[in-house]
N, C-alpha and C positions, 0 to 999 in steps of 0.2 A: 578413821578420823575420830576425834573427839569432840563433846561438844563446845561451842562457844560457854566463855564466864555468864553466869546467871545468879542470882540471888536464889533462898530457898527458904519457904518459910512452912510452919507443920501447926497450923494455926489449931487450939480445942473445940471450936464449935464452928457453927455455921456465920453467925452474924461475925467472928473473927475472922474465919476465911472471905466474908462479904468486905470486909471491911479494908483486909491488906488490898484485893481485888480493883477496891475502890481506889486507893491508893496509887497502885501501881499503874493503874493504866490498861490502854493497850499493849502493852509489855510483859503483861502477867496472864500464865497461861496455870488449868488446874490440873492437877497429876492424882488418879488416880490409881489404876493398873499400871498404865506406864507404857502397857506393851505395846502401842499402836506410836506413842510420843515419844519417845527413845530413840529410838530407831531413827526418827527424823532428827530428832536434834544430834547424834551422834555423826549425821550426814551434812548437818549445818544446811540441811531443807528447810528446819525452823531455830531459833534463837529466840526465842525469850528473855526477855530481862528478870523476871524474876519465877521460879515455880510456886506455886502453892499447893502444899500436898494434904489432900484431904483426909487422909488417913485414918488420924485419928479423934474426926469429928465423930459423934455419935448417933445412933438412930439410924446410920444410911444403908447397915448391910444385910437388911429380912428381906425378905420373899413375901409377899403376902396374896392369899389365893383366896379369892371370894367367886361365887355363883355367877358376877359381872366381868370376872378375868384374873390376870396376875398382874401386882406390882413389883415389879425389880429395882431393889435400892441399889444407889451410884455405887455403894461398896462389895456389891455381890460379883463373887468371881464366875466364871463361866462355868467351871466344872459345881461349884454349890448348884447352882440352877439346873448345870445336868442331873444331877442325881435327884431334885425334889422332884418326887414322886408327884407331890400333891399339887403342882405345876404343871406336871405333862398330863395329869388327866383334864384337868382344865382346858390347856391351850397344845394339844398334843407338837405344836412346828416348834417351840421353845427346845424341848430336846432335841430333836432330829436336827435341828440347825446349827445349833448348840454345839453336838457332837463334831459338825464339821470346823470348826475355829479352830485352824491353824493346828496346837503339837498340845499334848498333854502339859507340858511343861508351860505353856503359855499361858492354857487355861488356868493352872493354878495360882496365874496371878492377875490376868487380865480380867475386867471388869465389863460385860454385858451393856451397861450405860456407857460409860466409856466408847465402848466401839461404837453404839449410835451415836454419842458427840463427837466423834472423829471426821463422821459423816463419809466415811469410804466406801463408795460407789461397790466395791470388792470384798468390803465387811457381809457376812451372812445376818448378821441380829440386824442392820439397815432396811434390808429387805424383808424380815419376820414381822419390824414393827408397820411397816406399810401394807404388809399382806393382811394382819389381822387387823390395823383401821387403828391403830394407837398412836400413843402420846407421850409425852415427859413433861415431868413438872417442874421448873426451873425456878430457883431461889432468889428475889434481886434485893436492893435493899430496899425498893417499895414494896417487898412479898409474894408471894408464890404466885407464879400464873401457868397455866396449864397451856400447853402449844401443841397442835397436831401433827403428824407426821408432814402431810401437806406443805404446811407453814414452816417445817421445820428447816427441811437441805431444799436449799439454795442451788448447790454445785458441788465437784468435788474436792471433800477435805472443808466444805462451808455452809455452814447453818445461819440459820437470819437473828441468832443469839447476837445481842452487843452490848457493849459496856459490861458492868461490874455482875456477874450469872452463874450460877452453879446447878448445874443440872442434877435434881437429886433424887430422881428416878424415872421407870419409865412404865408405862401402861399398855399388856397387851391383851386384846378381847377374847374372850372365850370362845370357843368354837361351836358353831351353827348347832344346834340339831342335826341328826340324820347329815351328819357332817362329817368328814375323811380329809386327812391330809397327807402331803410325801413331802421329802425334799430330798435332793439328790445336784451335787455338781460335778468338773470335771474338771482334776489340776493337772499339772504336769507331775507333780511329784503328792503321793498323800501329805494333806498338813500345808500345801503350799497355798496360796492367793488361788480362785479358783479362776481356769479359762473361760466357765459357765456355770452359773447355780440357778437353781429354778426350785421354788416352792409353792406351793398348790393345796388349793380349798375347792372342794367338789359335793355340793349340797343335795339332797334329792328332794325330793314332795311323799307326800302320804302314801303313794300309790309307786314310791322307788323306780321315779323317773328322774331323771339330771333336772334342776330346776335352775344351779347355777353355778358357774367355774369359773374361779378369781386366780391368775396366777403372778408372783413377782420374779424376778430373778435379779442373779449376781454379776457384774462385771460386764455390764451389756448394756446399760443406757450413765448418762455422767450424775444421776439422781436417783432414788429408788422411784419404780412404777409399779403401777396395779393394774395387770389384761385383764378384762372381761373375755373369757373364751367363750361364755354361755352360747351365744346364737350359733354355734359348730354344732352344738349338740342337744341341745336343748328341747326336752319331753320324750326324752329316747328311754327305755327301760337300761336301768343301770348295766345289767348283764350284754347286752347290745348297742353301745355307745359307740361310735367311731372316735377313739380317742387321736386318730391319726388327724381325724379333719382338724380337729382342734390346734393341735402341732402347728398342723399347717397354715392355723389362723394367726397363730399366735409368730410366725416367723415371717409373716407379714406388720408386723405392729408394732418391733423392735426396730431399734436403729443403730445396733452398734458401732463401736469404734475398731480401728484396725491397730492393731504397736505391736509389738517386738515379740508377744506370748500367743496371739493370734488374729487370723485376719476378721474381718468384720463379716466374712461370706459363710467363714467356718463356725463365729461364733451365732451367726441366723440358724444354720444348720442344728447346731447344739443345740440353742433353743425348741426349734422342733422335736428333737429325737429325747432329751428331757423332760419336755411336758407331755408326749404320748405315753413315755412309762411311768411319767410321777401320777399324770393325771389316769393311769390304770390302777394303781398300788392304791393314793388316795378312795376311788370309788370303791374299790374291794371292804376298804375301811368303812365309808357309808352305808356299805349295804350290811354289813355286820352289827352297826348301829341302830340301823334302821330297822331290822331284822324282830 
């Protein structure tokens, strides 16, 4: 199919891009990757009346890595973000997650921001910003205001964004102390939507005990979430954790859905046998740090 007629406009700054936004309406939708909104409007899922491609506003595509976390501008592509170095020592889930977005070819055009404002329950960076406790900062024409993950999806494919908003970056937290992470999903085909993704933060204490285990995962709830696994394992010496109990807590807490890529029995399952190996790989990572 192709998509329905749309307007197209490639506005030079921000307050131009605020402005046509304003304009248009409910009708105007922002284009920056593309790779997540294409695909729908090529299926006439969405039709927009008009796009606005932000392309070549300026300022929106650094990286910025400070002692407090990483910023990710709306114009960074997934694969830039894999490769900074000085990102994954920060917030090491950024590239592990990263790496799994879809096909090489995608990355080099799709946008990191982008996919959290897509808000796909199925997207891995949805999941990354709720794991690490982050944010995005959204441009309106009353001025920037800062929105939590929390606050942000709604539902799937829906954020509590309205009216005239440009999402122009996104904020992810550094990682703990004596802190490890993994991520790991499970597609049909490498590169495809994942059946289950699971990423994981495993904290210890001074004396390299589990002090605390946050996990999120992909394609398993209609919103990104955050388990507390901690009380599975908690004050156990790292090298002796039962990381199975945890599995086992954690596929208690989930509620997924069932359709057409898998059942909602298989995808509980998943979740178990993903967070006993991530949350093993993870702690290996802590005690190295910790070390």
């Amino acid at each position: 199919m192709k998509p329905a007629p749309f307007r197209y406009a490639d506005p030079g700054t921000l307050d131009e891009a605020l402005a046509v936004l304003s304009a248009e309406g409910a009708g105007a939708k922002v284009l920056a990757g593309g790779q997540s909104l294409l695909p729908l409007l090529s299926m006439r899922l969405a039709a927009p009346a008009t796009l606005v491609d932000i392309n070549r506003v300026p300022g929106l595509d650094s990286v910025e890595v400070t002692g407090d976390g990483v910023t990710v501008g709306a114009l960074v592509r997934h694969n830039a973000l894999l490769r900074d170095g000085a990102a994954a020592r920060v917030q090491p889930l950024l590239a592990r997650a990263t790496a799994n977005v879809a096909h090489p070819a995608i990355r080099n055009r799709g946008t990191t921001v982008g996919s959290i404002a897509h808000a796909d329950p199925s997207g891995e960076m949805t999941s990354v910003l709720a794991l690490t406790d982050g944010s995005v900062t959204v441009a309106t024409p009353d001025g920037a205001e800062t929105v939590g993950w929390r606050d942000l999806f709604v539902g799937p494919l829906e954020t509590s964004l309205h009216g005239p908003a440009v999402v122009t970056s996104a904020h992810f937290s550094a990682l703990p102390p004596r802190s490890g992470t993994a991520f790991a999903e499970v597609a049909r085909r490498k590169g495809d939507y994942a059946v289950c993704g699971a990423g994981v933060v495993v904290t210890l204490d001074e004396d390299r005990r589990v002090a605390a285990v946050r996990a999120s995962y992909v394609s398993v709830g209609l919103t990104p979430e955050v388990h507390d696994l901690t009380d599975a394992v908690v004050g156990k010496p790292v090298d002796g954790a039962d990381w199975s109990a945890a599995g086992a807590l954690a596929r208690t807490l989930v509620d997924p859905d069932s359709d057409l890529h898998a059942s909602a029995d298989y995808r509980r399952l998943l979740v178990g046998v993903l967070t006993e190996r991530t949350l093993a790989s993870a702690a290996a990572e802590a005690a190295g740090r910790a070390a």
